[in-house]
N, C-alpha and C positions, 0 to 999 in steps of 0.2 A: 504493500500500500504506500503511495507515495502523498509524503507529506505539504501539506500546501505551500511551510516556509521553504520548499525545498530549491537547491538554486540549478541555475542551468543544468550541468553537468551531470548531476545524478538522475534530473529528469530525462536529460538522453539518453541514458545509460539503460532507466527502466521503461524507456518507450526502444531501446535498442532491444533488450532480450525478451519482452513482452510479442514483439516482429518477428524475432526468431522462433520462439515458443509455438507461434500461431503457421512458421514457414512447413512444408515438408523438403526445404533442404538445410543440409546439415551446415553448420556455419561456426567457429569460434572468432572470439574477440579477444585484442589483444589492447592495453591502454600504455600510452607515453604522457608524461605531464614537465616541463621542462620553464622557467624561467630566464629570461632577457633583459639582464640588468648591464648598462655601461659597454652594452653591444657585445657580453660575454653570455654565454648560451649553459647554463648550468640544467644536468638533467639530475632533477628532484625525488628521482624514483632508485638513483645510483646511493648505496648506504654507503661507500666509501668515505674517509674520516676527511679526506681531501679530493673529491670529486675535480676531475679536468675540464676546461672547460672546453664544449665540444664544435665541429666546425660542420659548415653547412655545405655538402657535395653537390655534383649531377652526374647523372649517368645515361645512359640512351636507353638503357632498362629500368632503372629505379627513377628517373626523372630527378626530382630534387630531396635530397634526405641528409639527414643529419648521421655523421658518422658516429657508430657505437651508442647510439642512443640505446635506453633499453625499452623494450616495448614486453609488457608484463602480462601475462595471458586472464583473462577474468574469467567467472561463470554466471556474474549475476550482480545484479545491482548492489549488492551490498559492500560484494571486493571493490567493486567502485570506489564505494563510498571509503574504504577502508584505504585505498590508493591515494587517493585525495589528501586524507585526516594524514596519512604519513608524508605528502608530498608537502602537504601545507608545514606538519611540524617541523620537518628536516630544514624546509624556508627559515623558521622561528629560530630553531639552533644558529643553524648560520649567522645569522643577524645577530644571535648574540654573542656568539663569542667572536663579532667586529666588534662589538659593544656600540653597535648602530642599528637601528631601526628605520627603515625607509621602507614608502609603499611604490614608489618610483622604479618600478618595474613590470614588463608584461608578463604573463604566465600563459602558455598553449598547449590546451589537451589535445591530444588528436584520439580518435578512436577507430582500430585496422580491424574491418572484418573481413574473414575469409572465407568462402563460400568452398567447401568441398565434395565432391562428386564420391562414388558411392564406394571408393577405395583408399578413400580417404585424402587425397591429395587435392591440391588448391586448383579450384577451376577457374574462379575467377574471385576480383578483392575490391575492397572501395573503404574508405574511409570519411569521418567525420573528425573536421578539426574545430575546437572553440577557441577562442580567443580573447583574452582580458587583457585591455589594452590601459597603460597607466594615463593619467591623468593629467592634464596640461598646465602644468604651472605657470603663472605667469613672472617672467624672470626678472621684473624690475622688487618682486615683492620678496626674495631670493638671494640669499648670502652661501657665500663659504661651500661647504658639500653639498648641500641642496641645491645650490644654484648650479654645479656641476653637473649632478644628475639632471636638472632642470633640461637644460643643452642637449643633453643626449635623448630624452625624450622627448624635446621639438625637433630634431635630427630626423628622427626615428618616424614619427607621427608624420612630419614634413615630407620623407619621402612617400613614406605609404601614398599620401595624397599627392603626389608625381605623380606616382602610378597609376591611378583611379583616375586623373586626369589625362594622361596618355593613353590609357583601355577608353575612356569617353572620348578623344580626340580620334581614336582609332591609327595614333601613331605607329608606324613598323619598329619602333624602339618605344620598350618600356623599361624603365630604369629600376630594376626589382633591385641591383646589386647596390644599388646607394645606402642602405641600410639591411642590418641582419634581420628586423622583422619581418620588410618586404620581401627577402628572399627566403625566409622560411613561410611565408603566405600566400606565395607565389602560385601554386599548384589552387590553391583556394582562390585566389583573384580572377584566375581563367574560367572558372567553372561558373557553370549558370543557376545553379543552388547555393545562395551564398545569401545569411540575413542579417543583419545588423542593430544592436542594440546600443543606442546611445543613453546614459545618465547625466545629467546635467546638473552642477552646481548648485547651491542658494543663491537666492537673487544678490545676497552681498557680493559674491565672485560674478556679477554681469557681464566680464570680461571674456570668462571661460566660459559661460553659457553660450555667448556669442559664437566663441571660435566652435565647440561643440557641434550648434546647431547649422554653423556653416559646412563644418565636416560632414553632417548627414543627409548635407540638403546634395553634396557631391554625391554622396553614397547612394542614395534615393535615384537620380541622375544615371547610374551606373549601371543599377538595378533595371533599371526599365528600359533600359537600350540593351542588356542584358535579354532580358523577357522577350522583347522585339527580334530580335536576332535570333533566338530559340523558333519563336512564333514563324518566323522566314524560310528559318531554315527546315521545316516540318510544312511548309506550304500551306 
């Protein structure tokens, strides 16, 4: 039973095996959860006491993937949930033995299913990625390390929306490598199943509501020429 306060991630999770329950093909799920803080890619599922920090590949067969990431096999909404609560606390340690607390970072689930035919081996796969993207500080209000991270996460945010605006321009160059969140997003920007959840500020930050709701009115823009292009291309 899923609970009402319950957030993104577990919701997919129990409408992911809920889909499977109901399929008659056989299918297992594997979950990665991984943080993007200062343009370092730390994967939060690794219990190592000094986790490396990991780098973003392509391949003509893998397409775009994170090397050595670990991708953790589930069976059910609950290891989810229990993935998460670990990936979230390993975050907590971290932070504290910097003896620093910042929320100036994104975190990206992705979720690998594999669909296998009746011998067991992988017929065909697809995935669902979610995305928690940090918050836009505004840098005149911003000293010392916070203003640092500040930088990096309008870097970051900045480029995303290059992209978004080069996929809407229908440019033959999109700038995915300008940031490591773009290029771990990549494979999700091309795709035509893609939704967006923007939270905006109290009215006291007006500033950042603004820049927010400028970012989703792109997003929005993206989407529907997105939509249209599926609609075209299905005649």
């Amino acid at each position: 039973m899923l609970d009402s306060n319950e957030g993104m991630v577990p919701r997919v999770a129990t409408y992911l095996f809920h889909s499977i329950e109901n399929s008659t093909q056989n299918a297992r799920v594997k979950i990665s959860i991984i943080d993007l803080y200062r343009e370092q890619i730390q994967d939060l599922l690794d219990d190592a006491e000094r986790p490396p920090s990991l780098r973003v590949r392509e391949s003509p067969a893998a397409g775009i993937y994170i090397e050595n990431l670990i991708k953790r096999q589930i069976s059910s909404g609950n290891e989810c949930k229990q993935a998460v609560e670990e990936a979230l606390q390993r975050k907590n340690i971290q932070q504290t033995k910097m003896s620093y607390h910042s929320s100036q970072y994104h975190i990206v689930v992705t979720f690998y299913v594999e669909f296998l035919d009746t011998e067991g081996s992988i017929s065909s796969h697809s995935s669902i990625t979610l995305a928690k993207l940090a918050g836009s500080e505004r840098l005149k209000d911003t000293v010392g390390t916070v203003l640092q991270e500040a930088k990096v996460i309008h870097h970051s945010l900045r480029a995303l929306n290059h992209c978004t605006h080069a996929i809407l321009n229908r440019d033959k160059f999109v700038p995915y490598r300008d940031s490591k969140l773009s290029r771990i997003l990549q494979s999700s920007l091309k795709e035509k199943n893609v939704s967006w959840i923007f939270l905006v500020s109290p009215f006291s930050q007006s500033e950042n509501v603004r820049a927010t709701l400028a970012r989703a009115n792109n997003i929005t823009k993206l989407s529907k020429q997105q939509i249209a292009h599926l609609k075209s291309a299905n005649g």
